[in-house]
C-alpha positions as CSV (number, residue, x, y, z in Angstrom):
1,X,132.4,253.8,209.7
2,X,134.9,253.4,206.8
3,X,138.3,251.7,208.4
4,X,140.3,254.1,205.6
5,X,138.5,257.0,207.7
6,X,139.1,256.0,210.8
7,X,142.7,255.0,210.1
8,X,143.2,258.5,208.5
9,X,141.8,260.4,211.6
10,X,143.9,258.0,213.9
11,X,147.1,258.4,212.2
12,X,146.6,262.4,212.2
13,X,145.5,262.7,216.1
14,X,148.7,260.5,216.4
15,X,150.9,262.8,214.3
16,X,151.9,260.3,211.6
17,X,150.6,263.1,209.4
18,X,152.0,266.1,210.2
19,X,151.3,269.7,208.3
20,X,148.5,271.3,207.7
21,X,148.9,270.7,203.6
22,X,149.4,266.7,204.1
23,X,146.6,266.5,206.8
24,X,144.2,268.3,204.7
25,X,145.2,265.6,201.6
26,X,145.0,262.6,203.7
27,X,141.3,263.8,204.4
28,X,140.2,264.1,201.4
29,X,141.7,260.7,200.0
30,X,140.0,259.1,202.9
31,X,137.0,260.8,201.7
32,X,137.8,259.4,197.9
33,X,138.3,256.0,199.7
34,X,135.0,255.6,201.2
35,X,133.1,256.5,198.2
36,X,134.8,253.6,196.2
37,X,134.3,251.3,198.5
38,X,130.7,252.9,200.0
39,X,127.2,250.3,199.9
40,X,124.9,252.9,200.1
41,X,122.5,252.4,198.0
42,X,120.8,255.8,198.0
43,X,122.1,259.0,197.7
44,X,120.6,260.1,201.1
45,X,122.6,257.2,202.6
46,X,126.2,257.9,201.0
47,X,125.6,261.4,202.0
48,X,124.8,260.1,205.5
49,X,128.4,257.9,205.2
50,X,130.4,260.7,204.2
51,X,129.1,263.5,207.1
52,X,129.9,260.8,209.2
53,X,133.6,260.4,208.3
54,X,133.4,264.5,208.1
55,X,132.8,264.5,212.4
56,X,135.6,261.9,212.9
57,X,137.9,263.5,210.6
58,X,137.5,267.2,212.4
59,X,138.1,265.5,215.7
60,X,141.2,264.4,215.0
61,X,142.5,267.6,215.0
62,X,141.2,270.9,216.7
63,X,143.5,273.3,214.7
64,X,142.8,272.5,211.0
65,X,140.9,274.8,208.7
66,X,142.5,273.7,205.5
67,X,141.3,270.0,206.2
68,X,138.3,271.6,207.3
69,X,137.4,273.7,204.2
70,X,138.8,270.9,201.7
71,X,136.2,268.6,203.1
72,X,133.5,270.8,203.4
73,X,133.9,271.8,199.6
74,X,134.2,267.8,198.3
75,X,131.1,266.7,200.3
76,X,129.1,270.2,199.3
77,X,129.7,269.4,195.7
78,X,128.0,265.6,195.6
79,X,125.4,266.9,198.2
80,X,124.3,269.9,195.7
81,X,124.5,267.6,192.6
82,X,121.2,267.2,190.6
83,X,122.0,263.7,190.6
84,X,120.9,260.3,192.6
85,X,122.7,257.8,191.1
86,X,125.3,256.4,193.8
87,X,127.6,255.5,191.6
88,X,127.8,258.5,189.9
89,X,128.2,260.5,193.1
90,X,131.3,258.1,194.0
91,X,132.6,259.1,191.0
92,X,132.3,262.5,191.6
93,X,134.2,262.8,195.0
94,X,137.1,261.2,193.3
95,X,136.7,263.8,190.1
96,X,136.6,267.3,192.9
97,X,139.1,265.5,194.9
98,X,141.4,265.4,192.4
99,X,140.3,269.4,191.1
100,X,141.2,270.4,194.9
101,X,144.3,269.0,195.2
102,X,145.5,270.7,191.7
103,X,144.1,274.0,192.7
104,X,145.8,273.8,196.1
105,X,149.4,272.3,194.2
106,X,148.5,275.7,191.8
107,X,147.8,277.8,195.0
108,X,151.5,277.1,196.3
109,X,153.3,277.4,193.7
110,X,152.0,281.0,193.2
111,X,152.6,281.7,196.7
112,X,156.2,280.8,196.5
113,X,156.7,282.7,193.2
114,X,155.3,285.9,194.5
115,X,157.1,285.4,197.7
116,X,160.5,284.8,196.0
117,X,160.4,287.5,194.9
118,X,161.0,289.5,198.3
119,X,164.0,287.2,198.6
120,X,166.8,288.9,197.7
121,X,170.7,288.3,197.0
122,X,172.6,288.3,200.4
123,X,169.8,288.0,202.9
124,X,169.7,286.4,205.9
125,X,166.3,284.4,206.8
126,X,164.7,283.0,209.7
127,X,162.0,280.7,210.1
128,X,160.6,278.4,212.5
129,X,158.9,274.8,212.2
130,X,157.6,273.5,209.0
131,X,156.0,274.5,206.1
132,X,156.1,273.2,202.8
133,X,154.9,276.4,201.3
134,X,157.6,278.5,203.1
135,X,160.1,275.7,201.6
136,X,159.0,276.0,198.3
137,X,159.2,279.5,198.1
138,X,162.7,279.5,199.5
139,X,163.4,276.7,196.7
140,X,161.7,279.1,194.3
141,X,164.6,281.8,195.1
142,X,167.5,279.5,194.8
143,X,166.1,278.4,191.4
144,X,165.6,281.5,190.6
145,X,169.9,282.4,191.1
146,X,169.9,284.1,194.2
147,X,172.4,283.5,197.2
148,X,171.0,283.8,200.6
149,X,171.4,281.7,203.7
150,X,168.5,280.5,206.4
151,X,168.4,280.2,209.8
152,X,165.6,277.7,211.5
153,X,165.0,276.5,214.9
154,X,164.7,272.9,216.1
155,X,160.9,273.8,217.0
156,X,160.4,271.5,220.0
157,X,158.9,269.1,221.2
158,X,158.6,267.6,217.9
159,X,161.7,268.9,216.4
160,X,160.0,269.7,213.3
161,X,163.0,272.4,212.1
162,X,164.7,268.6,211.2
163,X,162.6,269.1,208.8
164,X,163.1,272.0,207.4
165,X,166.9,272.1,208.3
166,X,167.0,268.7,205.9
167,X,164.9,270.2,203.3
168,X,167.1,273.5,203.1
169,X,170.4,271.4,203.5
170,X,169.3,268.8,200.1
171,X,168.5,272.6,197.9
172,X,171.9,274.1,198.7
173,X,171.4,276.8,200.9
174,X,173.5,277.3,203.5
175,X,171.5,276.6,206.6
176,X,171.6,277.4,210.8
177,X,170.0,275.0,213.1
178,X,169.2,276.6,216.4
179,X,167.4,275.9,220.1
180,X,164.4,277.6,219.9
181,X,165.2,280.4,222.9
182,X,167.9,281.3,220.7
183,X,165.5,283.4,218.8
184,X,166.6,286.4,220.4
185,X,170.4,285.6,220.2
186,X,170.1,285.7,216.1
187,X,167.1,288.1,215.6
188,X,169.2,291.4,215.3
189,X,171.1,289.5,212.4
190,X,168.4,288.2,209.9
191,X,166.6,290.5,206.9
192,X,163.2,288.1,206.6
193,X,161.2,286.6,208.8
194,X,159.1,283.9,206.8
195,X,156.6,281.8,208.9
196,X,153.7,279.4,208.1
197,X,150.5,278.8,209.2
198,X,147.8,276.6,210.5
199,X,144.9,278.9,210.4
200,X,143.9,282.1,209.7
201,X,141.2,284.2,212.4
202,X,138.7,286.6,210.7
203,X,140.7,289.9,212.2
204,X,143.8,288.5,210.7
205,X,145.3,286.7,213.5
206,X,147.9,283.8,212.4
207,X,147.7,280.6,214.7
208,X,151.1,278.9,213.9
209,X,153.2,276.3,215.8
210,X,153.8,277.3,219.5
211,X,156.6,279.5,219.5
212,X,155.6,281.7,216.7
213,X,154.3,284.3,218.3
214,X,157.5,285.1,220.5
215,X,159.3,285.1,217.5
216,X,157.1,287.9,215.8
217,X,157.4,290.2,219.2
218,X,161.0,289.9,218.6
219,X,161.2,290.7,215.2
220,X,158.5,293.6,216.1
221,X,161.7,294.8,219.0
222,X,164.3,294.0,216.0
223,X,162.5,296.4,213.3
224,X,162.7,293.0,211.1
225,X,159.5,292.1,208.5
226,X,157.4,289.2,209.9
227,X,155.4,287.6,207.1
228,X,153.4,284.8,207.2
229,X,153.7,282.2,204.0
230,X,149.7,280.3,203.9
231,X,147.0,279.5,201.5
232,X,144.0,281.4,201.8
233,X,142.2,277.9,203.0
234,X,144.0,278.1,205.6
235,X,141.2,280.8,206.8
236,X,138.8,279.5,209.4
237,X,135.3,280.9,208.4
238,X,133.6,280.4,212.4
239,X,136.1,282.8,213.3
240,X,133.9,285.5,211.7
241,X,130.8,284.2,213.7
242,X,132.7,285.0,217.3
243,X,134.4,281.1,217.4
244,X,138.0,281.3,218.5
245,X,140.0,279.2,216.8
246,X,140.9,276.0,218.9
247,X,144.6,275.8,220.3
248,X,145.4,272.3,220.5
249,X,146.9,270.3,223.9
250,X,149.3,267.7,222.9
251,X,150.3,264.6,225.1
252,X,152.4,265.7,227.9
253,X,155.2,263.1,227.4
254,X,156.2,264.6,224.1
255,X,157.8,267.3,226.2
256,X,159.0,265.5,229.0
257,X,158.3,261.4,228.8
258,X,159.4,260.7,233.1
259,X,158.3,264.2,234.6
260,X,158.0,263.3,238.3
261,X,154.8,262.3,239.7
262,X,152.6,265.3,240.7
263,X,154.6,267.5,237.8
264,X,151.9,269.1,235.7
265,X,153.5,269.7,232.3
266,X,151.5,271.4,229.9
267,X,151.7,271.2,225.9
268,X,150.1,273.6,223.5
269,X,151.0,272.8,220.1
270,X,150.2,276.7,218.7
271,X,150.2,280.0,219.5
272,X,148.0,282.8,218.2
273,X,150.1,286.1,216.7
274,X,148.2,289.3,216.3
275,X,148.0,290.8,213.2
276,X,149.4,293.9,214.5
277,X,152.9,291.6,214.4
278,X,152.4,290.3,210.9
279,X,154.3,292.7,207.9
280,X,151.8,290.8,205.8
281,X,150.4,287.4,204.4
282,X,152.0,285.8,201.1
283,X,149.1,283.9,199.2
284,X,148.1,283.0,195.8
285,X,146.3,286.2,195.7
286,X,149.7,288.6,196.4
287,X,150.8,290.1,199.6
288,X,147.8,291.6,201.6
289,X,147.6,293.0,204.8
290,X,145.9,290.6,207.3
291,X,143.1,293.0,207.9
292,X,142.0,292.4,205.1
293,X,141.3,288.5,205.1
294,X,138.1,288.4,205.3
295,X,137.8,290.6,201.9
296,X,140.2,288.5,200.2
297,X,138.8,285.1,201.0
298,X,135.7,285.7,199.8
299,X,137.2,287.5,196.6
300,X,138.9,284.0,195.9
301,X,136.2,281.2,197.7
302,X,133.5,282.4,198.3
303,X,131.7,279.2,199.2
304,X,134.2,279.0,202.4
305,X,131.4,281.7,204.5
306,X,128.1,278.8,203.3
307,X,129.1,276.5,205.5
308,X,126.7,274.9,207.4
């Protein structure tokens, strides 16, 4: 096994890579890693190598279709080449890695401009956890002139509102940092609800960071739109093949590190929110409603429903 592999899928089981975007990168460099440095010296072989660092990679994280798809599509592209030649295959993991990481740069930026644009002069928005491409559409609005203010919740156990609360702060806009059962206190006040997310189910379902769905019942009670800010990658094909999308159980001790002996303490790091919940999905491809995923992925990457 490649060490860069292995440290890659240590450091993401161990949270050092955090975010569905950076996990899904780190992956893929790992990938770019191994064939520099491979010895196969046949192509059957440096396929062998990189299906191998595909299995350790996935099980470092259950809830990851991004990194998923990303490494499904590098691996598919050497493994349907016409080629042999090792070295030429090594080249052209580095070549697709680099293609994937500028579509999916190209994918968020489109995603934040069309989202801006529901941003409006004025409003108040809330959002919970992180997301880069929630971030950079908010950034998109402020560069865009408008005035609006944001709150965001500390997102335990992790605290990963920090940072978002940081991210907001540096841009300018005027920012709220809350405890996370304060949703409720704050909901009544806020125009936008803007959320991201870690995967995507075939009947539209969002699986976000734990919390998320208790937010979109109350802005469901509130009357308040509930959209979810993702990437179509984020879509997780086995879900249309009856496979429910995995739900992670973190270590314990991030939520309480000296629980008392015989104290079971349990740790889901996401939640799943039904579509009914969700006003709609901002992705590269517009606003859609998340019924209609399924059409919509396969409009955009279609080679996301041939994997084997």
């Amino acid at each position: 096994m490649n060490q860069t592999v292995r440290d890659t899928a240590e450091r993401i089981k161990r949270l050092e890579v955090q975010g569905a975007r950076n996990v899904a990168i780190a992956a893929i460099k790992a990938l770019q890693t191994l064939s520099e440095q491979t010895k196969a010296q046949t192509k059957t072989a440096f396929l062998d190598e990189l299906k191998e660092a595909q299995s350790t990679l996935f099980a470092s994280r259950e809830t990851e279709p991004l990194m998923r798809n990303a490494v499904h599509w590098v691996i598919t592209q050497a493994q349907d080449s016409s080629t042999e030649k090792v070295d030429a295959l090594s080249e052209m993991v580095a070549s697709n890695v680099a293609l994937f990481l500028q579509n999916l740069e190209a994918s968020r930026e489109r995603t934040a401009e069309i989202g801006a644009k529901r941003i409006r002069d004025g409003m108040l928005i809330f959002t919970h956890c992180h997301s880069s491409t929630v971030t950079r559409m908010i950034a998109k609005a402020k560069s865009d002139g408008k005035e609006f203010s944001v709150i965001c919740t500390e997102t335990r156990p992790a605290f990963q509102g920090r940072i978002t609360a940081r991210e907001l702060v540096d841009l300018g806009i005027q920012t709220m940092f809350i405890v996370d059962s304060a949703a409720r206190s704050y909901m009544g006040d806020v125009d936008l609800v803007l959320v991201g997310s870690d995967a995507i189910t075939s009947e539209g379902n969002v699986v976000n960071k734990v919390g998320t769905s208790s937010i979109a019942v109350l802005a469901n009670e509130a009357r308040k739109p509930f959209y979810v800010v993702s990437e179509l990658l984020k879509f997780d094909p086995e879900t249309l093949y009856g496979e429910f999308e995995g739900i992670e159980q973190r270590n314990p001790a991030e939520v309480w590190s000296e629980a008392p002996k015989g104290l079971s303490v349990r740790n889901p790091a996401f939640d799943v929110t039904p579509s009914r919940y969700i006003h709609g999905i901002i992705c590269e491809e517009g606003i859609i409603a998340p019924q209609s995923i399924v059409e919509t992925v396969n409009r955009a990457y279609p080679w996301v429903f041939k994997q084997s």
